[in-house]
N, C-alpha and C positions, 0 to 999 in steps of 0.2 A: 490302744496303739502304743506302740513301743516310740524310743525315741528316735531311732534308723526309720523308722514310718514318719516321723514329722520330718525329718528333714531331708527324707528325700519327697515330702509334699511341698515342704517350703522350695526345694531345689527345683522341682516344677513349673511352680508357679510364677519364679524370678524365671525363670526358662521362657516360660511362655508370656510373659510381661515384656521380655527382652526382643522376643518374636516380632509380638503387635506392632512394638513401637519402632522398629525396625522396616517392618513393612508402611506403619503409616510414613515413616519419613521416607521411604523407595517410592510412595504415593507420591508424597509430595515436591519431593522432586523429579518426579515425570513431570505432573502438570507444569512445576514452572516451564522445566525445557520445552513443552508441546507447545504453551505459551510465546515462546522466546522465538520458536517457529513461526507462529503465526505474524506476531509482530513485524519479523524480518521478511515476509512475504508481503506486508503493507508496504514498508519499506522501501523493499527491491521493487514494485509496482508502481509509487511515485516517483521513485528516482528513474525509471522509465518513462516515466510522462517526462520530467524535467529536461532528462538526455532528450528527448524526442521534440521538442521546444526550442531548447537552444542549440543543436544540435545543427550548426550554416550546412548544408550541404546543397549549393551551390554548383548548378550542372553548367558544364560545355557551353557556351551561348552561342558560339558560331555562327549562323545564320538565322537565329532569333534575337529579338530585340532583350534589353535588359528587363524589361517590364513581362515579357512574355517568361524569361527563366527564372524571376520573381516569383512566378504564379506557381512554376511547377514546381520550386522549393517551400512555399506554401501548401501548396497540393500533397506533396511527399509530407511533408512534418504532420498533415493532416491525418492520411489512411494511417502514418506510423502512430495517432494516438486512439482512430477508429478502433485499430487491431487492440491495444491495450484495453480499451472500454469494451471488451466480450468480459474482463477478467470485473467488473467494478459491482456486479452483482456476489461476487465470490466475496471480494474483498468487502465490501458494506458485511457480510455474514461476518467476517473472522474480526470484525471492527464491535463486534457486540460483545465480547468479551473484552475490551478495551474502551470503556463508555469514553474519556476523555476526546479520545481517535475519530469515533464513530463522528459525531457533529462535524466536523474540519474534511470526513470522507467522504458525508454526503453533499458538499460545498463544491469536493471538487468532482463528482457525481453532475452535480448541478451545470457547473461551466462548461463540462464534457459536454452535456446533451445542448446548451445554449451556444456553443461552439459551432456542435456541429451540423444547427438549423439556421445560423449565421451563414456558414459555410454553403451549404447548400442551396441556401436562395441566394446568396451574392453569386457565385457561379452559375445557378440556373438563369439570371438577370443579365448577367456576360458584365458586370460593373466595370467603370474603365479606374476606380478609386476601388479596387479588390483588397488588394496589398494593408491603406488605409482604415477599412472598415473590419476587415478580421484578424489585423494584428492585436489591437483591447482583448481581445478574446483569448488569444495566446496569452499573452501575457497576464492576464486575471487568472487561467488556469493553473499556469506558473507557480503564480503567488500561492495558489492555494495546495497547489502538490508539497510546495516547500514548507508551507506549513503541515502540512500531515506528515512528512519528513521529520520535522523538529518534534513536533508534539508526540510523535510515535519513538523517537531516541529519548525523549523525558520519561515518558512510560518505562520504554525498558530499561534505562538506568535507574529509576525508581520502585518500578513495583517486581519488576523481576530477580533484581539481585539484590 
């Protein structure tokens, strides 16, 4: 081999050295960003439950008692967290790549279902203390969206960037 043969071998192989390692960093900064997706979907999910919680909406009471339009802004904040919990089987998934996440998701997994078997036997009992006995419940699950809120913006100001 002449010396034009080694250094267009050497010129190769920094070529293809510069390739790899090009690609592996295009790697890896997909997964953070596909990461930084998934996180922001936990995210946007509890801050739905939270809006959906504190969220007064407060109907009309005209010809119903104040107790009666209590019920039905209880009732509403209710189906608005039912329709949310189809997504908390997705979300417990994209929580496993997020071990920290994951414990604080299933928590509030937990409250949802204890919620919403609260719920449903107080209303099916016709309880005249409704209001009373499934407010704890709201408000326990609160707690625990805001915390999967918090603890999912430590992650990703931590392990993502």
């Amino acid at each position: 081999m002449v010396i034009g043969d080694w250094i267009t071998l050497v010129a190769v192989i920094i070529a293809l050295t510069l390739g790899v390692l090009a690609l592996r960093q295009t790697n890896h900064i997909q997964k953070r960003q596909y990461k930084h997706l998934l996180i922001n979907e936990i995210i946007d999910w509890a801050t739905e439950i939270v809006k959906s919680i504190r969220t007064e909406n407060i109907p009309i009471v005209g010809s119903t008692d104040l107790e009666t339009a209590r019920k039905r802004v209880l009732g509403n904040k209710f189906f608005q967290l039912w329709g949310l919990d189809a997504k908390t089987e997705y979300m417990k998934y994209i929580a496993t790549f997020f071990p920290k996440v994951s414990d604080k998701l299933t928590e509030v997994q937990l409250n949802l279902n204890t919620l919403s078997k609260v719920f449903w036997e107080t209303a099916d009992r016709k309880e005249e203390k409704f209001e009373d006995i499934v407010d704890p419940y709201f408000r326990r699950l609160d707690k625990s969206a805001e915390e999967v809120i918090q603890l999912a913006i430590q992650v990703k100001t931590k392990e993502l960037i």
